[in-house]
N, C-alpha and C positions, 0 to 999 in steps of 0.2 A: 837610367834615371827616369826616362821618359813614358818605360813601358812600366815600371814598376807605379809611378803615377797614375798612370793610367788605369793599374789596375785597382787601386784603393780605390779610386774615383766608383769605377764599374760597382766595386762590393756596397760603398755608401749608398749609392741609387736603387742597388737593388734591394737593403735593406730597410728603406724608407719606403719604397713601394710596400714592401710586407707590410711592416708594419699598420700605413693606412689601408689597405684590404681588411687586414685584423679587426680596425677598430670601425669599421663601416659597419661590418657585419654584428659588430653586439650592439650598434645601437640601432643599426635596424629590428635590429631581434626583440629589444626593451620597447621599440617604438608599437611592433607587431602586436604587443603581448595584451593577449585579452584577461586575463586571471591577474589578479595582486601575488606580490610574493608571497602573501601571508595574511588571516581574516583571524580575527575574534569571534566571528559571527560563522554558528552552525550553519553547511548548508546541510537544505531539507530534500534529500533525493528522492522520497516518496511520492509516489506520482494519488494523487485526490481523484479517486474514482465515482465517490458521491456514495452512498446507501445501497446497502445489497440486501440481495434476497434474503441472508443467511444471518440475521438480526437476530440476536438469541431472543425467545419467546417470553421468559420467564423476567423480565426488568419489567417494574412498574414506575410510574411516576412517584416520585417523594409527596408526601402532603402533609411537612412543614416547610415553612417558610425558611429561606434562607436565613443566616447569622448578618447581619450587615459589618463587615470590617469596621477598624479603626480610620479615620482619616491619615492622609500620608503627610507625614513632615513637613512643614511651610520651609519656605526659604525667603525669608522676611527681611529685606535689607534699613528699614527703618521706623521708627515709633510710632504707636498711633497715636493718635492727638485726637482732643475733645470731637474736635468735627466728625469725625469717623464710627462717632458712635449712635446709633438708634437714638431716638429719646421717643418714648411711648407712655401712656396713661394707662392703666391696668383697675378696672372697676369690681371690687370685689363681692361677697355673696352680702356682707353684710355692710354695703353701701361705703367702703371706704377706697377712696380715689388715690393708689399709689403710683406714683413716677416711677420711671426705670429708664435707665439708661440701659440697651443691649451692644454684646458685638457677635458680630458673625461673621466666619471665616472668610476669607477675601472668597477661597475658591469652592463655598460651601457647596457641597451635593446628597444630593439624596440618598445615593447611592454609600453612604457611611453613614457610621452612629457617632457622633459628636459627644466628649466630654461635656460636661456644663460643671460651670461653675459658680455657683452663690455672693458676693459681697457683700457684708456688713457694713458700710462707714461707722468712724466714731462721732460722737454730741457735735465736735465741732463744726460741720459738714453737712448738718440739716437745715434746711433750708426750702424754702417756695421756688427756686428757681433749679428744675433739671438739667443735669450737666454739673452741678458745682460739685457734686459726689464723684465725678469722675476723675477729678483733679489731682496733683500731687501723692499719694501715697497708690493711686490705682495707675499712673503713670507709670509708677516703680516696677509695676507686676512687666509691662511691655518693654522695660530698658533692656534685659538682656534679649538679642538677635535673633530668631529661630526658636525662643525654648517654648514650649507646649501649649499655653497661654494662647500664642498664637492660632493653633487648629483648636479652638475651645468654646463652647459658647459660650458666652460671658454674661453676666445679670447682674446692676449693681440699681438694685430698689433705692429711693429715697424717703428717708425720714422727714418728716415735717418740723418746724420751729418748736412745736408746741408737745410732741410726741417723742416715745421712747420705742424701740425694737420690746425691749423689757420694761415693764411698771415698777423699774427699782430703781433709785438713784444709785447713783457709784460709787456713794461714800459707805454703801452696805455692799462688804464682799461677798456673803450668800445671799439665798433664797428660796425658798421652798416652794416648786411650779404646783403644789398641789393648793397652798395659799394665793400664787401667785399664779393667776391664770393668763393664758395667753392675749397677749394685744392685740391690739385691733389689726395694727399694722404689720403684726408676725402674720398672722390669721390670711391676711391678704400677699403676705411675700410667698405662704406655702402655696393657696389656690393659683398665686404665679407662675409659679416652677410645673404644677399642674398641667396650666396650659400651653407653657412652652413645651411640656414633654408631648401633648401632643401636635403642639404646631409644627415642631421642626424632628430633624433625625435623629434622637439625644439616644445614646445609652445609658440605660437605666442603673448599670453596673456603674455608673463613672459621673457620680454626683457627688458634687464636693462644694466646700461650705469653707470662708474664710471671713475674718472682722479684728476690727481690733477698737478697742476702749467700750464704747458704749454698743460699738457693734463685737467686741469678745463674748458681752454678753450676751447678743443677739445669736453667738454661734453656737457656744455653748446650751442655750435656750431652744435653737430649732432641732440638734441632736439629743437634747435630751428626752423631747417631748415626740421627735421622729427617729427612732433609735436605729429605725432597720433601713432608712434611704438613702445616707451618705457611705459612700466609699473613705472618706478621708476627711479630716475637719482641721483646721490651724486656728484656736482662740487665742486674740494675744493680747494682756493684758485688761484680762475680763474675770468675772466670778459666775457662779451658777452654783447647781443644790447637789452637795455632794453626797446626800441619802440617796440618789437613785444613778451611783456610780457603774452600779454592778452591770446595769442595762449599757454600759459605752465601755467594755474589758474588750467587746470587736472589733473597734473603731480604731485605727491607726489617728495619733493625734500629735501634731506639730506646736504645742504649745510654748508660749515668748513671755516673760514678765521681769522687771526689774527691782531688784529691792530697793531703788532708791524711789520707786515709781510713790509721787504725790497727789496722782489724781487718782489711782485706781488702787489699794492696798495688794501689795503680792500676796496678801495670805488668800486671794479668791483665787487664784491660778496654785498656787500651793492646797491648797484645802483641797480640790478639785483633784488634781495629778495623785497626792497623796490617796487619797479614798479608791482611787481608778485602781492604784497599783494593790492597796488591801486588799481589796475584790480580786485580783488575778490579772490584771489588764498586762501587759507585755508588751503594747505597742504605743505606747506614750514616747516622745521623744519630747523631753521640757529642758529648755534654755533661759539658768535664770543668771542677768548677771548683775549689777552693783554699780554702774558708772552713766548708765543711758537715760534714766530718769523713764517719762513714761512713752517715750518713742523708742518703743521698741520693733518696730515694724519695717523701718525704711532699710535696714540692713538685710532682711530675709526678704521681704519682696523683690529688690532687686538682686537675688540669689536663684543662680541655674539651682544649685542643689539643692533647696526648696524647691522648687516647682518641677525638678524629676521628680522628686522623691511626691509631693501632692499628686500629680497626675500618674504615678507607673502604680499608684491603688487600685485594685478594683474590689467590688462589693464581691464577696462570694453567698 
């Protein structure tokens, strides 16, 4: 009984010794170990010898200038607010003194062509004091997180008390721009856009123009009379001269009106859409519906797919 003990004893000990010998040695081995078990990241075995003799003769220098990229995707975790935006005075050829409020991308560079985008306000929102145009319905455009808005320049001119984008009042759904010549104040929003294309990095392909009520007509008014410099237009709730449709069948257009709208007649965003499509136009998208009265705007400005669908245009 005693030797038989004995010997289980012996086999336990010697078993336990294996064992920790076994397990010293893999973690010494894991401790040793220079290399991961496993990389995502290429390595690069080519050894950088620097420029050789044997440079082929025949490459010359490019002499165009580079394409400058799009800006890269913000990752904007919250709204911007009034403060955050430029407020500037913009004096133009024919002596008229426009406000603007600008924004610019937090991480702007040089090294990228920035969309720019246009704002029209409506009547209600004119004003002597810059800043009050940036409020409430341009709030709307920065609600959704991350969407494009963000990497964008942004221009939102000011209307004065006394003045209109267009020399029509609103209770007239057309207007003929050949009657109805430019204002002072359109006159001076274009020579803006002018100089911001050359102050900052804009692509020229990616100009885009948005307004609604008294600036619908402001939008429809600066494509009509600039047919070939917007990429993409959203009038909403506005009128303009449906005789010179033919000239906007290129223009992709996000067009908003209501029929129950009291301040602004749907038949000027109907007249308008109608005449685009006679002409050939194809790229109208119009939303009209029956219950919103003339606020039609707050539901599409704070809509991602609105503002993919404005910003993924580009001018060809």
């Amino acid at each position: 009984m005693k030797t038989s003990l004995r010997k289980y004893l012996a086999f336990f000990i010697a078993a336990i010794t294996m064992f920790s010998l076994g397990c010293s040695s893999d973690i010494s081995g894991a401790s040793d170990s220079k290399e991961p078990l496993h990389s995502d990241v290429p390595t690069d075995t080519t050894e950088n010898t620097g420029p050789t003799d044997t440079e082929p003769a025949d490459i010359e220098p490019a002499d165009t200038e580079a394409v400058k990229p799009d800006p890269p995707k913000g990752d904007y975790k919250k709204m911007v607010f009034t403060s955050e935006f430029e407020k500037h005075t913009f004096t133009a050829s024919n002596g008229e003194e426009l406000p603007y409020c600008l924004y610019v991308p937090k991480d702007y560079s040089e090294d990228y062509a920035y969309p720019m985008l246009t704002f029209f306000h409506g009547a209600g929102r004119r004003s002597n004091e810059n800043g009050e145009q940036v409020t409430e319905a341009v709030q709307g455009l920065y609600m959704p997180k991350g969407t494009p808005i963000y990497d964008a320049i942004a221009v939102f001119p000011l209307c004065d008390p006394d003045s209109m984008w267009v020399d029509v009042y609103h209770t007239i759904s057309r207007y003929s721009i050949e009657e109805v010549k430019i204002s002072r104040n359109m006159q001076a929003v274009v020579e803006l856009l002018d100089f911001l294309m050359e102050k900052y990095s804009i692509n020229p392909n990616r100009q885009y123009v948005i307004g609604f009520s008294m600036g619908g007509y402001g939008t429809w008014d600066i494509i009509m009379r600039y047919p070939d410099r917007f990429a993409a237009a959203a009038p909403f709730c506005g009128g303009g001269d449906p005789s010179v449709a033919a000239s906007l069948v290129d223009i992709p257009l996000w067009v908003n009106h209501d029929s129950t709208d009291d301040i602004v007649d749907v038949s000027g965003s109907r007249d308008m859409v109608n005449a685009i499509k006679e002409a050939g136009g194809e790229l109208v998208i119009y939303n009209e519906t029956d219950w919103r009265g003339h606020n039609v705007w707050d539901y599409a400005y704070g809509s991602a797919e609105f503002q993919e669908w404005l910003f993924s245009q580009v001018k060809k």
